[in-house]
CHARMM internal coordinates of N, CA and C (Angstrom, degrees):
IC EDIT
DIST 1 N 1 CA 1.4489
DIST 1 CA 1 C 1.5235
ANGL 1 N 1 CA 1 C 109.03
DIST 1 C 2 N 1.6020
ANGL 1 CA 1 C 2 N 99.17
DIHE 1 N 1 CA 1 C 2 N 107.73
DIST 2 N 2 CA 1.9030
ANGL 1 C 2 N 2 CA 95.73
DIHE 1 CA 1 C 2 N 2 CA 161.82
DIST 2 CA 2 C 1.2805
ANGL 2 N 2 CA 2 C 119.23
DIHE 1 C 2 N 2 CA 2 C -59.44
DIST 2 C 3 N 0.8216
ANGL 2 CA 2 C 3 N 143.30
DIHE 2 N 2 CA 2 C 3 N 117.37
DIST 3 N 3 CA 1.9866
ANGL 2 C 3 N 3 CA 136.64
DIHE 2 CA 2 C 3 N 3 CA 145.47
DIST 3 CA 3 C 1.5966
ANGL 3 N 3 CA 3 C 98.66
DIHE 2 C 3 N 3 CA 3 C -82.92
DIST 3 C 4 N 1.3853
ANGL 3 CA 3 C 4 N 104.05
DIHE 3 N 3 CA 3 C 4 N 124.35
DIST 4 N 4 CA 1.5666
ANGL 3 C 4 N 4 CA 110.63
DIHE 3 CA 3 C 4 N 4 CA 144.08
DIST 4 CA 4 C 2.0253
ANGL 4 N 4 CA 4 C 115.63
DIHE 3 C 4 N 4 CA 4 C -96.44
DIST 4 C 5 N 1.0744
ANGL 4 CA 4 C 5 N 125.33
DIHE 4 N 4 CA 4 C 5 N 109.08
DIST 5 N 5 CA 1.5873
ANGL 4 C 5 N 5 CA 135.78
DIHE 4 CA 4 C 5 N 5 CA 144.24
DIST 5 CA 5 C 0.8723
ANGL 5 N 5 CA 5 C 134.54
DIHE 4 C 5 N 5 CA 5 C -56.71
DIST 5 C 6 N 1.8430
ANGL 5 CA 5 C 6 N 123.65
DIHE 5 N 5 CA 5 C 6 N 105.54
DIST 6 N 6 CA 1.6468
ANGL 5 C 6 N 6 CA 130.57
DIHE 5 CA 5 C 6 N 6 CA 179.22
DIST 6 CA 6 C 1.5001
ANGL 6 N 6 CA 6 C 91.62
DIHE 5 C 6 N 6 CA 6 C -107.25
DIST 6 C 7 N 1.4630
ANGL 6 CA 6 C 7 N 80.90
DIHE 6 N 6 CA 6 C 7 N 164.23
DIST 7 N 7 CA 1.2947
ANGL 6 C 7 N 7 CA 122.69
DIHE 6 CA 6 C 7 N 7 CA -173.02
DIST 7 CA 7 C 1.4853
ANGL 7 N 7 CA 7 C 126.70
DIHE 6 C 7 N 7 CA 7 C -124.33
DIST 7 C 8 N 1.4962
ANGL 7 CA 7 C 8 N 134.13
DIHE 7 N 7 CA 7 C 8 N 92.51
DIST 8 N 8 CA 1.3121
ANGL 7 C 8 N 8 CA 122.69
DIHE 7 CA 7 C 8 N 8 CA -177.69
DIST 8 CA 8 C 2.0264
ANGL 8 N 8 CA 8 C 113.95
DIHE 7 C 8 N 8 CA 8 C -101.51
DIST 8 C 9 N 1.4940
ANGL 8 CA 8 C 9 N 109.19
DIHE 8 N 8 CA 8 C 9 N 121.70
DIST 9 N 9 CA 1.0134
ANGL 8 C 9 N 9 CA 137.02
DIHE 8 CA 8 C 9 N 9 CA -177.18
DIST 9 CA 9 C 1.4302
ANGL 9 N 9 CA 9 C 109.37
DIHE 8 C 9 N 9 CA 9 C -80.73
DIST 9 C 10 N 1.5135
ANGL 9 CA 9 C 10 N 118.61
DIHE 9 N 9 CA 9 C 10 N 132.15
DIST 10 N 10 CA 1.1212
ANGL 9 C 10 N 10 CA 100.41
DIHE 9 CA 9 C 10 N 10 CA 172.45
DIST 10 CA 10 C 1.2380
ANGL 10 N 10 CA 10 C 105.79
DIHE 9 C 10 N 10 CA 10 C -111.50
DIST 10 C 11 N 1.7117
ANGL 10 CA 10 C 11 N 107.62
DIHE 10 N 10 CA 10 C 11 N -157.63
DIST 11 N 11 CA 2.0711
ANGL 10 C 11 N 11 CA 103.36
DIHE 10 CA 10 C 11 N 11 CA -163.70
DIST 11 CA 11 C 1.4624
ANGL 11 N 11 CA 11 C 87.87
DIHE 10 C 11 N 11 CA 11 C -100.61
DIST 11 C 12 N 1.4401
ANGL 11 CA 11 C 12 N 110.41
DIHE 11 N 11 CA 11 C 12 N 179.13
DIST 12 N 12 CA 1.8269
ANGL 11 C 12 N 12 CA 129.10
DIHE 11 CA 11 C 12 N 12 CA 174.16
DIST 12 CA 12 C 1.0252
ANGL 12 N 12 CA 12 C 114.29
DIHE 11 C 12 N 12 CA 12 C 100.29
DIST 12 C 13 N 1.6315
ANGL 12 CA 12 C 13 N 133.04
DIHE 12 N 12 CA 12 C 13 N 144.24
DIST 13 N 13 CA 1.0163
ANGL 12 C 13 N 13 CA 128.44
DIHE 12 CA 12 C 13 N 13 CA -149.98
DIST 13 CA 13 C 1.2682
ANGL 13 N 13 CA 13 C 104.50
DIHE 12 C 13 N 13 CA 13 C -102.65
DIST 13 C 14 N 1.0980
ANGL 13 CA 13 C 14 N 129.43
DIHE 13 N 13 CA 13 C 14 N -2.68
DIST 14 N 14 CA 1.8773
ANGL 13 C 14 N 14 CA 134.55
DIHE 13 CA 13 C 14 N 14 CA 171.38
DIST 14 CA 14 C 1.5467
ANGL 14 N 14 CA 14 C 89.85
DIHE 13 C 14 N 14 CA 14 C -100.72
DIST 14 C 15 N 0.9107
ANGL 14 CA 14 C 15 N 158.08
DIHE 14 N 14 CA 14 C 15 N 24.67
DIST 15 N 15 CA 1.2164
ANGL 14 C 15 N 15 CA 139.02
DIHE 14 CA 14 C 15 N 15 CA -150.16
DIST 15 CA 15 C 1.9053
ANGL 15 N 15 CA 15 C 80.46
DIHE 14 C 15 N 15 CA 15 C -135.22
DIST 15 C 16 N 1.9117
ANGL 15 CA 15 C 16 N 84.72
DIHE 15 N 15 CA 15 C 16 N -63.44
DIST 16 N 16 CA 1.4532
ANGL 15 C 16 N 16 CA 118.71
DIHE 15 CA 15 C 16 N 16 CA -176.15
DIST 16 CA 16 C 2.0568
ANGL 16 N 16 CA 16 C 98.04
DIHE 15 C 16 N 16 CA 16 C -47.64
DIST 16 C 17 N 1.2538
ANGL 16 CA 16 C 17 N 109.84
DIHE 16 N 16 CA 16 C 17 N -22.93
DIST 17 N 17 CA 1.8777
ANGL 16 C 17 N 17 CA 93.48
DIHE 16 CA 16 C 17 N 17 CA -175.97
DIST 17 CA 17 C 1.5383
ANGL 17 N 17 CA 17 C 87.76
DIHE 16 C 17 N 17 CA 17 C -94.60
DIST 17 C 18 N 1.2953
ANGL 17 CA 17 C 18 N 109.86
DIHE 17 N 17 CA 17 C 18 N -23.10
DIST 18 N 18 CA 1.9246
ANGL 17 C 18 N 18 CA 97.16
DIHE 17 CA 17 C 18 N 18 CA -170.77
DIST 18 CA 18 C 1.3963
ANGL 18 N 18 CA 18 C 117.41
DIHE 17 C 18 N 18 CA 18 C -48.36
DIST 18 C 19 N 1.6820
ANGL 18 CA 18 C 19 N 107.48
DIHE 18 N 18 CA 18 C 19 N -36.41
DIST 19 N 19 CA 1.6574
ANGL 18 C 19 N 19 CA 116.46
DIHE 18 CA 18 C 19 N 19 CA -127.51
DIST 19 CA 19 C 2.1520
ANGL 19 N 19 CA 19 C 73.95
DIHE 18 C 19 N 19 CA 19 C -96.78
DIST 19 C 20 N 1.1197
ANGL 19 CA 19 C 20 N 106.67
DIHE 19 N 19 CA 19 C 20 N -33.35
DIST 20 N 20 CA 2.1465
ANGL 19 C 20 N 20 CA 107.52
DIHE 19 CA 19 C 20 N 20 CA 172.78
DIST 20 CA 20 C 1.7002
ANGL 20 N 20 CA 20 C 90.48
DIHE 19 C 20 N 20 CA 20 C -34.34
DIST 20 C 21 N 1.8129
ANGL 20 CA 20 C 21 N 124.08
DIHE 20 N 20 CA 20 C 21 N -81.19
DIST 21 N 21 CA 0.7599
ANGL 20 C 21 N 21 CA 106.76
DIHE 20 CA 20 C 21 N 21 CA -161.99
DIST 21 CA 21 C 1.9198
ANGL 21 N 21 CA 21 C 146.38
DIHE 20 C 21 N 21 CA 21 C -71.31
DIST 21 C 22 N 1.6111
ANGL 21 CA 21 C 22 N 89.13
DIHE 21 N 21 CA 21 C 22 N -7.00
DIST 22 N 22 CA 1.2700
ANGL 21 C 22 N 22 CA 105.02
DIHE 21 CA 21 C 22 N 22 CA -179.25
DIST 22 CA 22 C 1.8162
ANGL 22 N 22 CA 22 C 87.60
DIHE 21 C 22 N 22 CA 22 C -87.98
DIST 22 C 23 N 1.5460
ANGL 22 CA 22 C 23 N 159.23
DIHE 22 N 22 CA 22 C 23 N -34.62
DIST 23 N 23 CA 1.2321
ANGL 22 C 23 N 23 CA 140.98
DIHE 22 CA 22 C 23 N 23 CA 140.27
DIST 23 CA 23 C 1.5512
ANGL 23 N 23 CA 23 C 133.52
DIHE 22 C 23 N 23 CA 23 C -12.90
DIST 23 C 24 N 1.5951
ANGL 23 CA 23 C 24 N 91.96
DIHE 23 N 23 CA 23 C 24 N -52.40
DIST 24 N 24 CA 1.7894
ANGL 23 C 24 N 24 CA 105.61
DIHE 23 CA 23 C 24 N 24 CA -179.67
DIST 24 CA 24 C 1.8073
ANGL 24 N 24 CA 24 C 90.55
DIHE 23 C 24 N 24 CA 24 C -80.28
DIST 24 C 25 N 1.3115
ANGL 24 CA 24 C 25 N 134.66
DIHE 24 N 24 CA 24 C 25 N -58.50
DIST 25 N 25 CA 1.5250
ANGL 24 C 25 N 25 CA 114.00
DIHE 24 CA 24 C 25 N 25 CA -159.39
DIST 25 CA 25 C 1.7063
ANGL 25 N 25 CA 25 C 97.82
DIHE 24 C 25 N 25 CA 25 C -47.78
DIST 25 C 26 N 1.5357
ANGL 25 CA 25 C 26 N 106.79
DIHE 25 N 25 CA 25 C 26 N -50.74
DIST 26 N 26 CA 1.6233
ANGL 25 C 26 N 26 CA 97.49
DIHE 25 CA 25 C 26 N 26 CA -169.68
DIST 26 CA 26 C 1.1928
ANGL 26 N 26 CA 26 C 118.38
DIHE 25 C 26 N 26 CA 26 C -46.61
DIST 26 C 27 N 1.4407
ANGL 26 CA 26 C 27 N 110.05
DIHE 26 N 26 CA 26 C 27 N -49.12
DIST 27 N 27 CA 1.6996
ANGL 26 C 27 N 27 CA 100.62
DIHE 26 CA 26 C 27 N 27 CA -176.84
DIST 27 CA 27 C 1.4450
ANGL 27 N 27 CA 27 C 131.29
DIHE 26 C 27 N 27 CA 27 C -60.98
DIST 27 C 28 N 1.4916
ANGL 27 CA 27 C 28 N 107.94
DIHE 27 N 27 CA 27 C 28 N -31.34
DIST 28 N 28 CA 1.4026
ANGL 27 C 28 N 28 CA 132.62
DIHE 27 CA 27 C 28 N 28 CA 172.55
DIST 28 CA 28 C 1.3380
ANGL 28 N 28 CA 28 C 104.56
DIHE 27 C 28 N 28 CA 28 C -58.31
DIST 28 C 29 N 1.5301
ANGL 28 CA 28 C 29 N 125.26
DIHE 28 N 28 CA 28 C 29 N -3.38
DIST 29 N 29 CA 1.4965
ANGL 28 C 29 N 29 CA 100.08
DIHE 28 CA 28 C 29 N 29 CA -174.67
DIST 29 CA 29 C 1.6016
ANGL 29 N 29 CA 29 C 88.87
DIHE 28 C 29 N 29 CA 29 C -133.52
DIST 29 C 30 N 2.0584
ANGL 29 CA 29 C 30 N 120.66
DIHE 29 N 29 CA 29 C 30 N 26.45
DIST 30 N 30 CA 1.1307
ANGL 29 C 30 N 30 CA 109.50
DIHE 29 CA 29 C 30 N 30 CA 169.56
DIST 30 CA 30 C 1.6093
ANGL 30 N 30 CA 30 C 106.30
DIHE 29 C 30 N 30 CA 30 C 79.94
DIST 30 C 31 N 1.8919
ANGL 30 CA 30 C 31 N 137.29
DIHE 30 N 30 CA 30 C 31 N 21.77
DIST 31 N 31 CA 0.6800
ANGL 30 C 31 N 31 CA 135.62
DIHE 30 CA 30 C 31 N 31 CA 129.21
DIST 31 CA 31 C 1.2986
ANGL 31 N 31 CA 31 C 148.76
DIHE 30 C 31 N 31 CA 31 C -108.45
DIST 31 C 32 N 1.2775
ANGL 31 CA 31 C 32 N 120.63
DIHE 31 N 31 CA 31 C 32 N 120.62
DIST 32 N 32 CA 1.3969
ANGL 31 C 32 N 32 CA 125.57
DIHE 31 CA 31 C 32 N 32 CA -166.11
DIST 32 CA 32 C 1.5290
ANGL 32 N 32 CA 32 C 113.24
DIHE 31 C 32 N 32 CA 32 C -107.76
DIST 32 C 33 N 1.6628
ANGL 32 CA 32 C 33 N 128.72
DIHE 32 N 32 CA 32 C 33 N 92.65
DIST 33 N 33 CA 1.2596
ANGL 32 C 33 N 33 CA 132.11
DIHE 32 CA 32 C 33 N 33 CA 158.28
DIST 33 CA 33 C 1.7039
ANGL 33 N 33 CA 33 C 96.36
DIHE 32 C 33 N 33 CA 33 C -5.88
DIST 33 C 34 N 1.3849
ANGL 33 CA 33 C 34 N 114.51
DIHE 33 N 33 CA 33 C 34 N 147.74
DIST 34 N 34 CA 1.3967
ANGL 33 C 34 N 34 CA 131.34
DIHE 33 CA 33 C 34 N 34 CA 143.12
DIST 34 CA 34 C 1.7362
ANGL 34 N 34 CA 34 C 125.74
DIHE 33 C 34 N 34 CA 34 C -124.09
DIST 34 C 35 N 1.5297
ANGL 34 CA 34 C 35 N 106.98
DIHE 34 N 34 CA 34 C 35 N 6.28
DIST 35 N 35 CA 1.3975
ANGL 34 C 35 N 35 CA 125.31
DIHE 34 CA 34 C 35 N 35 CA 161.73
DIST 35 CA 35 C 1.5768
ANGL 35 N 35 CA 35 C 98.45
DIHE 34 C 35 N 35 CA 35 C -127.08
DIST 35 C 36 N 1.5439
ANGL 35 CA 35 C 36 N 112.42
DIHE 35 N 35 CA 35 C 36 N 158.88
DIST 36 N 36 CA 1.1642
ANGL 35 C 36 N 36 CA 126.88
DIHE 35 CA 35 C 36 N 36 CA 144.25
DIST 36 CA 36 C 2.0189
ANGL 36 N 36 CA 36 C 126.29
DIHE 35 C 36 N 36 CA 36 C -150.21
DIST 36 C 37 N 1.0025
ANGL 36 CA 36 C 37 N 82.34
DIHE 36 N 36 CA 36 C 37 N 126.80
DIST 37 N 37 CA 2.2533
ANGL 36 C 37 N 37 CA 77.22
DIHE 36 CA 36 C 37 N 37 CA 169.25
DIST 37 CA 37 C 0.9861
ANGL 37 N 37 CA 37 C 102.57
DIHE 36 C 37 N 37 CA 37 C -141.67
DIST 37 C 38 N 0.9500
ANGL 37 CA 37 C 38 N 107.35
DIHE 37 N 37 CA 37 C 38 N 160.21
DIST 38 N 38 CA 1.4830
ANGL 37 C 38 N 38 CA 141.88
DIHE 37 CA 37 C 38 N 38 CA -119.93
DIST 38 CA 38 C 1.5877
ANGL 38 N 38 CA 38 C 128.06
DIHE 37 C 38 N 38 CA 38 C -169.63
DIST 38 C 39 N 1.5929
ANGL 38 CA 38 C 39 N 130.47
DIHE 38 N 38 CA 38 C 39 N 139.79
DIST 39 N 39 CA 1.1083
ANGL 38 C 39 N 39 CA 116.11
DIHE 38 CA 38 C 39 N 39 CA 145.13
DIST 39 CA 39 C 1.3770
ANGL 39 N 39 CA 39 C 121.86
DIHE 38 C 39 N 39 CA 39 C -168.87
DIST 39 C 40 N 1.7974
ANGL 39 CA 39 C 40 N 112.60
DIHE 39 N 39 CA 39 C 40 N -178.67
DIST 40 N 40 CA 1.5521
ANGL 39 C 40 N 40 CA 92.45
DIHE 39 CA 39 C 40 N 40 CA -137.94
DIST 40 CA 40 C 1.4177
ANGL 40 N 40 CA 40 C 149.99
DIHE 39 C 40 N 40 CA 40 C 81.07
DIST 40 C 41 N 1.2753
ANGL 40 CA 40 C 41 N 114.95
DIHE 40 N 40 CA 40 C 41 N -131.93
DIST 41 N 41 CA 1.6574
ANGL 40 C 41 N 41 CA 137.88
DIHE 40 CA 40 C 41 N 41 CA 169.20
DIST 41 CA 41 C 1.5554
ANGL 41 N 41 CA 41 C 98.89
DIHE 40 C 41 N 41 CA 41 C -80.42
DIST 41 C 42 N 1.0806
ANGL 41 CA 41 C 42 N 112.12
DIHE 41 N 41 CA 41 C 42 N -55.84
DIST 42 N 42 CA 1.8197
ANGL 41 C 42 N 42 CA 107.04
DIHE 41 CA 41 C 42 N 42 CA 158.48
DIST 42 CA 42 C 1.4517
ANGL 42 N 42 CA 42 C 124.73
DIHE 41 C 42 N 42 CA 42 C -30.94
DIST 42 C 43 N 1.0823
ANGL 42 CA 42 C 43 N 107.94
DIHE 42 N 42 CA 42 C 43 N -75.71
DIST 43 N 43 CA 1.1659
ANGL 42 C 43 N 43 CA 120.04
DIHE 42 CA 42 C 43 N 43 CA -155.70
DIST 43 CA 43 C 2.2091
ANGL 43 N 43 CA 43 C 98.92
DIHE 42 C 43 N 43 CA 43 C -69.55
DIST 43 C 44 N 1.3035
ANGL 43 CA 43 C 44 N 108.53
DIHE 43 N 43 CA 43 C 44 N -26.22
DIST 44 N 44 CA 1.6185
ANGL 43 C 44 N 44 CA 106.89
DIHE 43 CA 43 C 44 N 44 CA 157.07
DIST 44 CA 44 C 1.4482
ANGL 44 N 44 CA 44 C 128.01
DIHE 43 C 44 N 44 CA 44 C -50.00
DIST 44 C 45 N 1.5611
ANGL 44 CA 44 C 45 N 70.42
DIHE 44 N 44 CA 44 C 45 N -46.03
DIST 45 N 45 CA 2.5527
ANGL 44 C 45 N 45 CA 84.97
DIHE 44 CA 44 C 45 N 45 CA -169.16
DIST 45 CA 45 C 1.8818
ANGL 45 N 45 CA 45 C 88.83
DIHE 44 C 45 N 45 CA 45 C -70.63
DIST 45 C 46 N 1.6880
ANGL 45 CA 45 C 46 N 107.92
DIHE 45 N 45 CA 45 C 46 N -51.72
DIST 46 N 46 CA 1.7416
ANGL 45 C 46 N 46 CA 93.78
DIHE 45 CA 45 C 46 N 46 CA -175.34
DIST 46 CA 46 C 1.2140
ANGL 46 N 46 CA 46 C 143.22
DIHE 45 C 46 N 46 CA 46 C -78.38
DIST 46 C 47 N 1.5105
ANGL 46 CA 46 C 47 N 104.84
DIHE 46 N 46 CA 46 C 47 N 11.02
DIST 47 N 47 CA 1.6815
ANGL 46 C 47 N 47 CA 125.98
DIHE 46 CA 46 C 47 N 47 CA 159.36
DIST 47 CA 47 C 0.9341
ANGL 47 N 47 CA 47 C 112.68
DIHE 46 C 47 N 47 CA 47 C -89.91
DIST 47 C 48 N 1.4918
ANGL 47 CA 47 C 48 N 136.10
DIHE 47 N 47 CA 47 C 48 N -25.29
DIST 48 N 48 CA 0.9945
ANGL 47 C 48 N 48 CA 134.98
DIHE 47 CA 47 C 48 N 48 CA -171.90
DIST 48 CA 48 C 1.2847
ANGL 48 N 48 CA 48 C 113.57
DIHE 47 C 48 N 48 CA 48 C -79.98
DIST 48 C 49 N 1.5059
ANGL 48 CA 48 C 49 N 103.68
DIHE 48 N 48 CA 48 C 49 N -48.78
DIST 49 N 49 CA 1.3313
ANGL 48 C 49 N 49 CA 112.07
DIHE 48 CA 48 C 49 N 49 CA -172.40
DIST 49 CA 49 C 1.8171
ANGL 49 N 49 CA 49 C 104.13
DIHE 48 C 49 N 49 CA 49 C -74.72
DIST 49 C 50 N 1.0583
ANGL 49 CA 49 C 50 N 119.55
DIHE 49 N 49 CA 49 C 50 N -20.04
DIST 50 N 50 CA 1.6704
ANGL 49 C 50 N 50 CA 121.21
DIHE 49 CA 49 C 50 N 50 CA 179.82
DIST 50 CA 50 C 1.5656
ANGL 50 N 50 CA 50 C 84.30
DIHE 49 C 50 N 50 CA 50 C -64.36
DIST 50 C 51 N 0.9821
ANGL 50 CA 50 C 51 N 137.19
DIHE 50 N 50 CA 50 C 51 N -53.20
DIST 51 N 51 CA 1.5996
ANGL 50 C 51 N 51 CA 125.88
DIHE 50 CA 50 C 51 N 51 CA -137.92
DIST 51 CA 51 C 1.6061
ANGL 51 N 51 CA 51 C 110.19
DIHE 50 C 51 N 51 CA 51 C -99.02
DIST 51 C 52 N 1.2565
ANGL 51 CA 51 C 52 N 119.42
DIHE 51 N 51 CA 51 C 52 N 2.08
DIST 52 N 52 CA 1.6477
ANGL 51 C 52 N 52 CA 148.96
DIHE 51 CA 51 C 52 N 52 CA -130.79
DIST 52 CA 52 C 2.0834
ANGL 52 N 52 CA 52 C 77.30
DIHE 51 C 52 N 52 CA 52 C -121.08
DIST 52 C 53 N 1.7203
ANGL 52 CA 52 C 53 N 96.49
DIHE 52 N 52 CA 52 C 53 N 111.94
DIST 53 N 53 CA 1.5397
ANGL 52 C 53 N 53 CA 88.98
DIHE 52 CA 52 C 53 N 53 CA 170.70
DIST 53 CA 53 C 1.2599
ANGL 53 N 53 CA 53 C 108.48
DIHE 52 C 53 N 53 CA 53 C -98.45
DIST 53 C 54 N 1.5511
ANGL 53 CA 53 C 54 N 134.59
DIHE 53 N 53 CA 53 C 54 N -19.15
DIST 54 N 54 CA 1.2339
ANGL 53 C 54 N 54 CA 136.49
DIHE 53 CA 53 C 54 N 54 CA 143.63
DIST 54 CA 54 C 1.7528
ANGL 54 N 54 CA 54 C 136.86
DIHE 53 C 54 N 54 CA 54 C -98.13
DIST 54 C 55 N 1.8061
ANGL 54 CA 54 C 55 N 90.78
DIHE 54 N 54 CA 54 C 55 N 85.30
DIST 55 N 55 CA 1.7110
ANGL 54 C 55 N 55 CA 108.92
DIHE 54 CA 54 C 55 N 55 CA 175.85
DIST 55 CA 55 C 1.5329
ANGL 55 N 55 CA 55 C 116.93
DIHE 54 C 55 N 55 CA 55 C -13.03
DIST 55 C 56 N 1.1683
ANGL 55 CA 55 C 56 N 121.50
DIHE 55 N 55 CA 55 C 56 N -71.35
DIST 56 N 56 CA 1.5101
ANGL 55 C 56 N 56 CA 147.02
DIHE 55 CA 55 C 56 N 56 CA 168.82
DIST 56 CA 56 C 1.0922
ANGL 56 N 56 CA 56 C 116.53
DIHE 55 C 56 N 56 CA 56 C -13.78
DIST 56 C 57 N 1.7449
ANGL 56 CA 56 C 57 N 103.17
DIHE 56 N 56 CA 56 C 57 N -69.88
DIST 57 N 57 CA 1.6878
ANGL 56 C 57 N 57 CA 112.16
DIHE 56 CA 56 C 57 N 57 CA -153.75
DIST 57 CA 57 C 1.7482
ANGL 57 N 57 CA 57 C 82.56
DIHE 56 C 57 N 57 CA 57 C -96.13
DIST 57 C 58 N 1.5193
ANGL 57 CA 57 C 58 N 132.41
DIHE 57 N 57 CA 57 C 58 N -32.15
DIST 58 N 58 CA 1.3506
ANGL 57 C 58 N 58 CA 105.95
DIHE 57 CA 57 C 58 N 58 CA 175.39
DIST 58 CA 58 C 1.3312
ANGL 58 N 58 CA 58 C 117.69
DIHE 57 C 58 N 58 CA 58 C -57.17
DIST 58 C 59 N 1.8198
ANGL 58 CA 58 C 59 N 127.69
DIHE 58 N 58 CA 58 C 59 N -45.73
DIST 59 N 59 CA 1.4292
ANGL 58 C 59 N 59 CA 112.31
DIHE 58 CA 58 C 59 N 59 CA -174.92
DIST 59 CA 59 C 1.7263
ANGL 59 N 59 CA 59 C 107.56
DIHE 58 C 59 N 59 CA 59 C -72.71
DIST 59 C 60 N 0.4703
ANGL 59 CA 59 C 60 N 142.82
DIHE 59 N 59 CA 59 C 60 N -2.19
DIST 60 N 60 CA 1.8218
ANGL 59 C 60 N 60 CA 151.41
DIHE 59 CA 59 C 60 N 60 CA 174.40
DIST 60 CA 60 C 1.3029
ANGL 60 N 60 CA 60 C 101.62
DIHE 59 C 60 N 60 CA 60 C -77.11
DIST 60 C 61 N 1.5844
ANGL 60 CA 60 C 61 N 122.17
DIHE 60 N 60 CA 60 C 61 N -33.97
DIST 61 N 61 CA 1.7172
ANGL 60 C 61 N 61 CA 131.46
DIHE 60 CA 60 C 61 N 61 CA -171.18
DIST 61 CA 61 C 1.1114
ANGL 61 N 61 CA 61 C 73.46
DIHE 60 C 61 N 61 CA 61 C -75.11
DIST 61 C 62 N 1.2915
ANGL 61 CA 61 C 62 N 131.00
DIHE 61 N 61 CA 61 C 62 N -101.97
DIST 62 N 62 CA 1.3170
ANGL 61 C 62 N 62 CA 149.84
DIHE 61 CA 61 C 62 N 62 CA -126.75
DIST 62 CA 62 C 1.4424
ANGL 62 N 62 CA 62 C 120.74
DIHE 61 C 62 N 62 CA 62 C -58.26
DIST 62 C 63 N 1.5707
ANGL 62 CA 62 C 63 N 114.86
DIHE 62 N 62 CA 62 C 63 N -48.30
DIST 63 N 63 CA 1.4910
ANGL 62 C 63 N 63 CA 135.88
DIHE 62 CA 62 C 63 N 63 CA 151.53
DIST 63 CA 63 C 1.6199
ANGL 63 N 63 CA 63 C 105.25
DIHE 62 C 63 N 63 CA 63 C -24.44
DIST 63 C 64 N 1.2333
ANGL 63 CA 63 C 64 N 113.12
DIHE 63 N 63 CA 63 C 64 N -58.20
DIST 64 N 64 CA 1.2674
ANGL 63 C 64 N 64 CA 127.50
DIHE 63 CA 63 C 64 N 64 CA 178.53
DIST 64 CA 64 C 1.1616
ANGL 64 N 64 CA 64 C 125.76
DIHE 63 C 64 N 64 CA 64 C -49.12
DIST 64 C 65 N 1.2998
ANGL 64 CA 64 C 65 N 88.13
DIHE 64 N 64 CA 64 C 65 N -45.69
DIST 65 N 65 CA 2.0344
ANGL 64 C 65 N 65 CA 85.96
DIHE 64 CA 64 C 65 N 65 CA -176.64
DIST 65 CA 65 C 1.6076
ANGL 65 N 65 CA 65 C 115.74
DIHE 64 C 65 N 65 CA 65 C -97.52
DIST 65 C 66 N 1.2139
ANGL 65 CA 65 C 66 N 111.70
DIHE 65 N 65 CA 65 C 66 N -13.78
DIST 66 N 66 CA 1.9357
ANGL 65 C 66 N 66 CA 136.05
DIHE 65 CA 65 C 66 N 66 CA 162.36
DIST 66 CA 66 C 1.5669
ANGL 66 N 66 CA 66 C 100.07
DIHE 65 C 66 N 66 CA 66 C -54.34
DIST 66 C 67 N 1.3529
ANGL 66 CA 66 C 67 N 114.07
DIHE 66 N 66 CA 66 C 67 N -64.24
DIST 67 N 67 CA 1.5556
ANGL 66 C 67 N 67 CA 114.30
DIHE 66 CA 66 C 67 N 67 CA -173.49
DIST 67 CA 67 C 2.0517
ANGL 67 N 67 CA 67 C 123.43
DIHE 66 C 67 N 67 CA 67 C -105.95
END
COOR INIT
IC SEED 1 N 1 CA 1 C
IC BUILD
C-alpha cells in the first residue's frame, strides 16, 4: 500500500517557525510529506523545504536564522 501524506501550512511568522519543528518531528519518525499548501510564512518554510535536497540541514538553516 502507497500512502501519499500532505501537509497544510498555515501563514505567520511564529506560526511559520512552528510548522520547522512539526517538519523535523515528521521526518524523525521516517515521514516525508509528498504534498504541501501552504500560506504566507507557510507557504516560505514549504517551498523551501520542497526544494531543500537535505530536509535536516535546511530546517537547522532556517531555525537558525528565526531564533
Amino acid at each position: 500500500m502507497n500512502t501519499e501524506i500532505g501537509v497544510v501550512l498555515s501563514g505567520g511568522g511564529i506560526r511559520a517557525a512552528a510548522h520547522i519543528g512539526v517538519l523535523q518531528a515528521l521526518n524523525a519518525n521516517g515521514i516525508f510529506p509528498s504534498v504541501i499548501s501552504a500560506a504566507s510564512g507557510g507557504a516560505i518554510v514549504g517551498a523551501l523545504y520542497c526544494g531543500a535536497t537535505n530536509h535536516e540541514k535546511y530546517l537547522n538553516y532556517v531555525r537558525n536564522m528565526i531564533f
